[in-house]
C-alpha positions as CSV (number, residue, x, y, z in Angstrom):
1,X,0.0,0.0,0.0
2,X,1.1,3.7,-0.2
3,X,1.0,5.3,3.2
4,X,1.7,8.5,4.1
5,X,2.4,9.4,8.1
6,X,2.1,12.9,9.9
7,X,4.1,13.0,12.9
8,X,4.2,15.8,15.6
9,X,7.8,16.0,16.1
10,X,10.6,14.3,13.8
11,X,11.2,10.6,14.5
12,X,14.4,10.8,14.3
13,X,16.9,10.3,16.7
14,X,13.9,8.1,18.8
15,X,14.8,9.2,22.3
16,X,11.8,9.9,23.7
17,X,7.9,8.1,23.8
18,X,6.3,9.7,20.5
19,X,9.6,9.7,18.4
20,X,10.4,6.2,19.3
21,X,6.5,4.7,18.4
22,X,6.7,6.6,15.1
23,X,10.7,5.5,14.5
24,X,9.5,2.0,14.9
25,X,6.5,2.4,12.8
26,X,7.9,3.5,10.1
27,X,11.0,1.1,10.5
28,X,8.3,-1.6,10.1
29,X,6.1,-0.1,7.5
30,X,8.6,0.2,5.0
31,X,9.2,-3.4,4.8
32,X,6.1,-4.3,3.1
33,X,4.6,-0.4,2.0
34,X,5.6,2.4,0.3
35,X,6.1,4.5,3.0
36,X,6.2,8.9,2.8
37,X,6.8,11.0,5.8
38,X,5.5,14.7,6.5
39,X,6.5,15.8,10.2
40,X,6.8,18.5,12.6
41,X,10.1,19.7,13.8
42,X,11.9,21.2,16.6
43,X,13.0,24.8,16.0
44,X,16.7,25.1,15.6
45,X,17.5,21.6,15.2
46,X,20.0,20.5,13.3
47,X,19.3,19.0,10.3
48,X,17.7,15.9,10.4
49,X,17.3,12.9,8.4
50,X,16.0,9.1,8.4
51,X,19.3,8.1,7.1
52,X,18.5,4.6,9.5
53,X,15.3,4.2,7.0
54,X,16.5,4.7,3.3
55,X,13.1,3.2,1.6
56,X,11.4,6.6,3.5
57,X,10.1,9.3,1.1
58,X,10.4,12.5,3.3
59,X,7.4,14.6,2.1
60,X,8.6,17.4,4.2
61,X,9.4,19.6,7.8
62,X,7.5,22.4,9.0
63,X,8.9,24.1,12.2
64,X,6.4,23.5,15.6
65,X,4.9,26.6,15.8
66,X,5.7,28.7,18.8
67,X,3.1,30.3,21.2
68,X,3.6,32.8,23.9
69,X,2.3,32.0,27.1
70,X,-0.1,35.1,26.6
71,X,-1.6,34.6,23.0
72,X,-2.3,30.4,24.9
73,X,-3.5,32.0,28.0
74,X,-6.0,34.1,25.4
75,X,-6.7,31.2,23.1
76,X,-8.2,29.3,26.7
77,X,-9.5,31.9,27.4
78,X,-11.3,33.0,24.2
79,X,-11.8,29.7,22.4
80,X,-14.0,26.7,23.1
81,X,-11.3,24.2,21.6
82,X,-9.4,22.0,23.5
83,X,-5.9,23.0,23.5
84,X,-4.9,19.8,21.5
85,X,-6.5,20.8,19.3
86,X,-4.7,24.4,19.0
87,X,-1.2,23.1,19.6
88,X,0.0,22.2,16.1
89,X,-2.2,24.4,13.8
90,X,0.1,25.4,10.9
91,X,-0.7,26.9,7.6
92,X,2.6,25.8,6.3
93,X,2.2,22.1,7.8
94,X,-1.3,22.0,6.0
95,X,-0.4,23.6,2.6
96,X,2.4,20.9,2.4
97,X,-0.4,18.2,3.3
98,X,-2.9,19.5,0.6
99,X,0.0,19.9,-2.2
100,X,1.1,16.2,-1.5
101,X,-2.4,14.9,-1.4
102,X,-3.4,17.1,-4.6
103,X,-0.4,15.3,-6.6
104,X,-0.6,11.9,-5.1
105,X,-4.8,11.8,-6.8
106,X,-3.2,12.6,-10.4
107,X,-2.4,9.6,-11.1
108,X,0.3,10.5,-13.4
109,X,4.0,8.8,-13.9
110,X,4.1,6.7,-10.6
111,X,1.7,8.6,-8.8
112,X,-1.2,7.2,-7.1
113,X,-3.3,8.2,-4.6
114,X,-2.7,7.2,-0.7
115,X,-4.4,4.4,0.3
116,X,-4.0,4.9,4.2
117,X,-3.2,8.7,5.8
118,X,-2.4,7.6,9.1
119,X,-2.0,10.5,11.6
120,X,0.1,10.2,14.9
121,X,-1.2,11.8,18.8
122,X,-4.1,13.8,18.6
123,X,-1.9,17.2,17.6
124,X,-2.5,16.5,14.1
125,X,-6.4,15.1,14.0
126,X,-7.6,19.1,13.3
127,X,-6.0,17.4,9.6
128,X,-9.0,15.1,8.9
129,X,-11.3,17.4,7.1
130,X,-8.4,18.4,5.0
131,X,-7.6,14.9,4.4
132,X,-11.3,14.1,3.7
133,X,-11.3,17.4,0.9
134,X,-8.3,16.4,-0.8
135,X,-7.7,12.9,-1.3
136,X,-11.4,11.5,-0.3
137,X,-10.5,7.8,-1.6
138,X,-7.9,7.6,1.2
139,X,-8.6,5.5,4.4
140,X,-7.6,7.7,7.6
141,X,-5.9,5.9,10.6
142,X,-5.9,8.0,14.3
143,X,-2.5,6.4,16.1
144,X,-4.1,7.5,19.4
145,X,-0.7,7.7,21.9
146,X,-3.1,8.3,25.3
147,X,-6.6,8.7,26.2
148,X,-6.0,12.5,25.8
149,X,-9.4,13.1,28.1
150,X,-8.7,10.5,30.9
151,X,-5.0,11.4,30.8
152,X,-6.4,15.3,31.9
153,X,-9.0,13.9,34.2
154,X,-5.8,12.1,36.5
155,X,-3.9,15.4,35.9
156,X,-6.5,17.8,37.4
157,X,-7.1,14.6,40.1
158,X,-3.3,15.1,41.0
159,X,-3.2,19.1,41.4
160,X,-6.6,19.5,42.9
161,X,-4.6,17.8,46.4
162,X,-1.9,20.6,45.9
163,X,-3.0,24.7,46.5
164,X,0.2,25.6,44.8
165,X,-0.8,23.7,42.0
166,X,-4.5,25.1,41.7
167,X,-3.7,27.1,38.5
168,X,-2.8,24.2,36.9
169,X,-5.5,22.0,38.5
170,X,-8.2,25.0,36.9
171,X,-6.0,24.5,33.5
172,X,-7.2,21.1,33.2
173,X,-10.6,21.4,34.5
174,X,-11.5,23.3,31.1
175,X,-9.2,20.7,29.1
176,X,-10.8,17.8,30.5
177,X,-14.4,19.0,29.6
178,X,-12.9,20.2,25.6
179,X,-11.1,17.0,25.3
180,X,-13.9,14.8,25.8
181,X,-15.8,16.6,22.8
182,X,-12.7,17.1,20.6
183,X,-11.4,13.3,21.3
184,X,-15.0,11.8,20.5
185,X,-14.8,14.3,17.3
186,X,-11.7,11.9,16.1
187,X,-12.7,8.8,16.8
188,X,-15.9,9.3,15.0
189,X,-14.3,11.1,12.0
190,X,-11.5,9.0,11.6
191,X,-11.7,5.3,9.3
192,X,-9.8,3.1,12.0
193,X,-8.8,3.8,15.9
194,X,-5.1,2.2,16.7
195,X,-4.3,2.0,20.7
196,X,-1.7,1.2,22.5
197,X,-3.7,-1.2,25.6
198,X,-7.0,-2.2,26.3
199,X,-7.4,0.5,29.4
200,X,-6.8,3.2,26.9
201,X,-9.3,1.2,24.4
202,X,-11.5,1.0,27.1
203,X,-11.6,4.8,27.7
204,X,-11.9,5.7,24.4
205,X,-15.1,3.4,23.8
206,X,-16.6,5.0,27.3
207,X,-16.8,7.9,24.3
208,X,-17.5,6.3,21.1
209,X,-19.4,3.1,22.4
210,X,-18.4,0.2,19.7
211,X,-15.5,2.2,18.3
212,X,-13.6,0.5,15.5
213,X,-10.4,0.3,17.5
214,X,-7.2,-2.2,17.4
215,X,-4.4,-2.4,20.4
216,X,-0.7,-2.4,18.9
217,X,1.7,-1.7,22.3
218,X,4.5,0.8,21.7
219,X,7.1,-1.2,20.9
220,X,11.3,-1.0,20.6
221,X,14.1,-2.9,19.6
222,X,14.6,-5.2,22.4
223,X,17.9,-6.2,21.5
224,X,19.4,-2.6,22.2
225,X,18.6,-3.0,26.3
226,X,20.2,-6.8,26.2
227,X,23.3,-6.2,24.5
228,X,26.4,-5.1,26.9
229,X,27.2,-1.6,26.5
230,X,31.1,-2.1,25.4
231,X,31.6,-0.1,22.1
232,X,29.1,2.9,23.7
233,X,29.9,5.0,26.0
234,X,33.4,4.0,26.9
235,X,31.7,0.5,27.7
236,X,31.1,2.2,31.4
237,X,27.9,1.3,33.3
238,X,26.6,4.0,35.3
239,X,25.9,3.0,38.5
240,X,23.2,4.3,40.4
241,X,20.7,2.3,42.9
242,X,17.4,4.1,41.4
243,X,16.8,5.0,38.1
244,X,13.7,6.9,36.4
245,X,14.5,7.9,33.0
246,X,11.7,10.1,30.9
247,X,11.5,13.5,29.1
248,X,11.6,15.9,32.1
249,X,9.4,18.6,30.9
250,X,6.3,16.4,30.6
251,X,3.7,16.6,32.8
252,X,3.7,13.5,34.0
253,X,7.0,12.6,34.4
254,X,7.4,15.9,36.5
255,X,5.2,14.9,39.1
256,X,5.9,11.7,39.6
257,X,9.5,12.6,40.5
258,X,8.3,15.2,42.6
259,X,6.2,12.4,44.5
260,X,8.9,10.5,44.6
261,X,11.2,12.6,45.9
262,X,9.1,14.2,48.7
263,X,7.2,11.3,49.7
264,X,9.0,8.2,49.1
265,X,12.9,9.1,49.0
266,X,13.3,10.2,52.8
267,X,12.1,7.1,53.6
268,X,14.8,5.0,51.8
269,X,16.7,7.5,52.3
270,X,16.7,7.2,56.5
271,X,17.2,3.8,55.8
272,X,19.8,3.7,53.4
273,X,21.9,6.9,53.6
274,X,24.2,5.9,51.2
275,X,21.2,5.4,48.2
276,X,22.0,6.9,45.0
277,X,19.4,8.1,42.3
278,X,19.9,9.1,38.8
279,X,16.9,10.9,37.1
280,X,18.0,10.4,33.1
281,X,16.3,13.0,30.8
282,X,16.5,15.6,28.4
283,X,14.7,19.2,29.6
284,X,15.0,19.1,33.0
285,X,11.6,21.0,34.2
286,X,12.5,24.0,36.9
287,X,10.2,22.2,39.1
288,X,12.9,19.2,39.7
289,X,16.0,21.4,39.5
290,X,16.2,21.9,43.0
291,X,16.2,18.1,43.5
292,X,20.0,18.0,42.5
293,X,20.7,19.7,45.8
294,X,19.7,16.7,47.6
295,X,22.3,14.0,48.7
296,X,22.6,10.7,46.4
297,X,20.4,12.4,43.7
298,X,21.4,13.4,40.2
299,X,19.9,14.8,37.3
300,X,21.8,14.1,34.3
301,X,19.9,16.1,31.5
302,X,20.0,14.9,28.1
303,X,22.4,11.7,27.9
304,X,23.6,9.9,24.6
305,X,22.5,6.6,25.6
306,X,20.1,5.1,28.3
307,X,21.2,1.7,28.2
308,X,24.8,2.0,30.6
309,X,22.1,3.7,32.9
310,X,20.2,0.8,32.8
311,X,23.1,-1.6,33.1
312,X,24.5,0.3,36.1
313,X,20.9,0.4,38.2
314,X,20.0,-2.1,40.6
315,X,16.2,-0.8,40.6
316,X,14.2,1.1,38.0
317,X,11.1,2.8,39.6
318,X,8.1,3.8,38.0
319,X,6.1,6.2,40.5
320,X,3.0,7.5,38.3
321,X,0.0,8.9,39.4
322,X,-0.6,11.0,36.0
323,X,-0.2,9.2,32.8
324,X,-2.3,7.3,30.1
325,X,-1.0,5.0,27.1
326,X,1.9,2.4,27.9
327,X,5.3,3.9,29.1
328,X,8.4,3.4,26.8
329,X,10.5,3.3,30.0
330,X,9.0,0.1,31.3
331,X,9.4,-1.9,28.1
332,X,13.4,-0.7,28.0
333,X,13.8,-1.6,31.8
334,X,11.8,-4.8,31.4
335,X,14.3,-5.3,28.7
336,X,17.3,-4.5,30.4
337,X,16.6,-7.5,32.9
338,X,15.5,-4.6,35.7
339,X,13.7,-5.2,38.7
340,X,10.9,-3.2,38.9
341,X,9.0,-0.8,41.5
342,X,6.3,0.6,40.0
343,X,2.6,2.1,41.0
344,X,-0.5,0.4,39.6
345,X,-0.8,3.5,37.1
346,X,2.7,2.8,36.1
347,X,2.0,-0.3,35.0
348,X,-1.3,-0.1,34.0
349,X,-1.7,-1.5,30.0
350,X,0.6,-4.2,30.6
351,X,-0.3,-7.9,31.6
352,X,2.2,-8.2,34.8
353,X,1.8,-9.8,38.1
354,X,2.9,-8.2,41.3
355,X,5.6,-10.1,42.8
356,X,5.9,-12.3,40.1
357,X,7.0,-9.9,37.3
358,X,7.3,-6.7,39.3
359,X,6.4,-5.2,43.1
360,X,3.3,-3.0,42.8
361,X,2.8,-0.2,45.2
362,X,0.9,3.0,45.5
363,X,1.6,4.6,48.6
364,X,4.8,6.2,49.9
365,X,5.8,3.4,52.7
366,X,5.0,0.0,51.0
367,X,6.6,1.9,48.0
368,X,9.9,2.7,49.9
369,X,9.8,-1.3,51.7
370,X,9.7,-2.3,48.3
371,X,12.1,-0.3,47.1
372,X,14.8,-1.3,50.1
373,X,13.7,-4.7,49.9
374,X,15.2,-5.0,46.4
375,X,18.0,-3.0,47.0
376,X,19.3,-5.8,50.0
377,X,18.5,-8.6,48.5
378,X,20.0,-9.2,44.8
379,X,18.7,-12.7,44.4
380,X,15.1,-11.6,44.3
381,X,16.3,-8.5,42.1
382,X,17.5,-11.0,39.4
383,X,14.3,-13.1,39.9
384,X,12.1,-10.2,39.2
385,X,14.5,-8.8,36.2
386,X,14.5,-12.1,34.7
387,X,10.6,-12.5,34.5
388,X,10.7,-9.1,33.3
389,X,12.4,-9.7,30.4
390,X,11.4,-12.6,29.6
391,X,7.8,-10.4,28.7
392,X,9.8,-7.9,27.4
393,X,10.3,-10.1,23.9
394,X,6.4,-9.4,23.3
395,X,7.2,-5.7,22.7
396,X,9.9,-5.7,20.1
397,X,8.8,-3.6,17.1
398,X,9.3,-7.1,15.1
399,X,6.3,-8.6,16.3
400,X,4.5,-5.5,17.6
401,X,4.8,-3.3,14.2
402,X,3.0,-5.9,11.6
403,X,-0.3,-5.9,13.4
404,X,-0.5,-2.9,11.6
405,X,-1.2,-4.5,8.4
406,X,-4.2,-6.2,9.9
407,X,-5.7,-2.8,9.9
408,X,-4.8,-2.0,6.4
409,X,-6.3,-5.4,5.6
410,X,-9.8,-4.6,7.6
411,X,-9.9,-1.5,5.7
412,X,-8.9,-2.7,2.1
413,X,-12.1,-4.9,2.7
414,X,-13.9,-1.7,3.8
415,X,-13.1,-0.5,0.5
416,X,-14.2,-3.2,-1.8
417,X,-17.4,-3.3,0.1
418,X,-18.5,0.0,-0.7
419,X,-17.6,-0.4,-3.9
């Protein structure tokens, strides 16, 4: 088939959740589709390129377009859209769309039109009219990353417990209320619904009951986390007890460090003075900064590669209470033969078994026993890595990425239906 893919950011280097989903979609979609790529980018970034994915046709770039805090705080304010919805709106972005859509139904020299227009995260879905105008033969797929409205529902939960985070608790009372409409606005418009676990399927159906929806897990390459790390990085673990990894300027990464630390951490800490704990991410939020002050803690800021992190841990800990979708960071410590501390919301969209697989726990003390526990007894950390990534084979994008084509397939039949 002939697919075309519109990405929010660029896929390329895959260090971070959306990147590495749409690096490892495309990786597999090229193997059996022709395969063109039009995609958001970071301002001043260097030149990039897919030169890992040569069979790629790279439609184009358009910058992310850049609001001030005031013309959002007036687009809230003044508009009844959710600010999803808002985020990526781009003349440029769209002109490039409706050029390559516009030549792709001429059918003239090679040209044909796009069977599948398959749009990644919710940024993008203000596209689907456009899509719908220009190139009406082609089948539209929503990549859904979270369940954008349930995802703003725990948010607002979270702050509403904090008074300094009110403003952002009243931020996501208006979000959660625009979401809902804008998000059941997709799913209905779109042709198919991909998601990445059955809670986020679930959520989406308490929407659009009897949604057309398939599950396809975010996915990497497994063998990067099992391989030693001699040849990167000097070939020098870096050896931390903790680890949490993540892009530190997202919401929910943000707080659940801040739990962490401040509920959690002076636990273990009184325990185990001598605990060390790397936090391993690019854009370190000012809300964390301070954390750095803090004996045993580090914050590394961007890093070249995660896996002599993972080597080096003894524990990875996953303390959510904000989040929807799957988390990237599990898979790759599940991978990396890490034992696992992790909240029920951290693990939620995954089929593992406290104590068998991982230790489960949601409030500060059993999290911290947990956490100590692991750290004294290396026998039952090796038990628990070992289950772990033993699962972990299940997420590499070999057997993850072709259940895409069962959704090309469904719709292919859709097609010679209505005709």
């Amino acid at each position: 088939m002939k697919i075309l893919l519109l990405t929010p950011q660029f896929p390329y280097p895959p260090e971070q959740g959306t990147s590495l989903r749409n690096y490892f979609i495309l990786r597999g979609l090229k193997l059996d589709h022709e395969v063109c790529l039009l995609s958001n980018i970071e301002l001043n970034t260097e030149s990039q390129t897919l030169a890992e994915l040569p069979d790629i046709s790279l439609i184009g770039t358009v910058p992310i377009p850049r609001r001030s805090n005031k013309r959002r705080f007036a687009q809230i304010i003044t508009s009844k859209q959710a600010d999803m919805a808002l985020r990526l709106r781009n003349d440029e972005f769209e002109a490039l769309l409706v050029h390559e859509l516009v030549a792709a139904s001429k059918f003239t020299g090679n040209s044909k039109p796009y069977d599948i227009v398959q749009i990644e995260g919710i940024e993008l879905a203000h596209l689907i009219p456009t899509i719908r105008q220009f190139s009406p033969q082609s089948k539209i797929v929503y990549d859904a990353h979270n369940a954008e409205t349930n995802l703003q529902r725990r948010a607002l939960l979270a702050d509403t417990s904090r008074l300094s985070r009110w403003p952002a608790a009243a931020y996501s009372w208006i979000q959660v209320r625009r979401l809902h409409t804008y998000e059941t606005w997709v799913c209905q418009k779109a042709d198919w619904i991909t998601v990445v676990s059955d809670e986020d399927l679930h959520h989406l159906r308490e929407l659009v009951p009897g949604l057309q929806a398939t599950v396809i897990p975010n996915c990497i390459n497994v063998e990067d986390y099992q391989q030693d790390t001699n040849g990167s990085d000097n070939g020098i673990a870096k050896e931390f007890d903790l680890l949490f990894t993540g892009k530190m300027d997202y919401r929910p990464n943000i707080d659940a460090v801040l739990w962490f630390a401040q509920k959690v951490w002076p636990i273990i800490h009184q325990a185990r003075p001598k605990t060390t704990w790397a936090i391993v991410g690019q854009k370190p939020h000012n809300r964390i900064k301070h954390l750095s002050k803090f004996e045993g803690i580090k914050i590394t800021g961007w890093v070249q590669k995660i896996p002599p992190y993972m080597k080096g841990s003894k524990v990875y800990i996953m303390p959510f209470r904000v989040g929807s979708g799957t988390r990237f960071k599990l898979i790759e410590a599940m991978a990396a033969s890490k034992a696992v501390v992790s909240t029920s919301l951290g693990c939620e969209g995954f089929p593992l078994v406290d104590g068998q697989d991982l230790l489960i726990e949601d409030e500060p003390q059993g999290f911290a026993q947990a956490v100590v526990r692991l750290l004294d007894q290396p026998e039952e950390r090796s038990r628990l890595g070992q289950a772990a990534q033993r699962l972990a084979a299940d997420y590499d994008w070999r057997v993850v990425i072709p259940k895409f084509n069962d959704v090309y397939q469904a719709l292919l039949n859709l097609n010679v239906q209505e005709e």
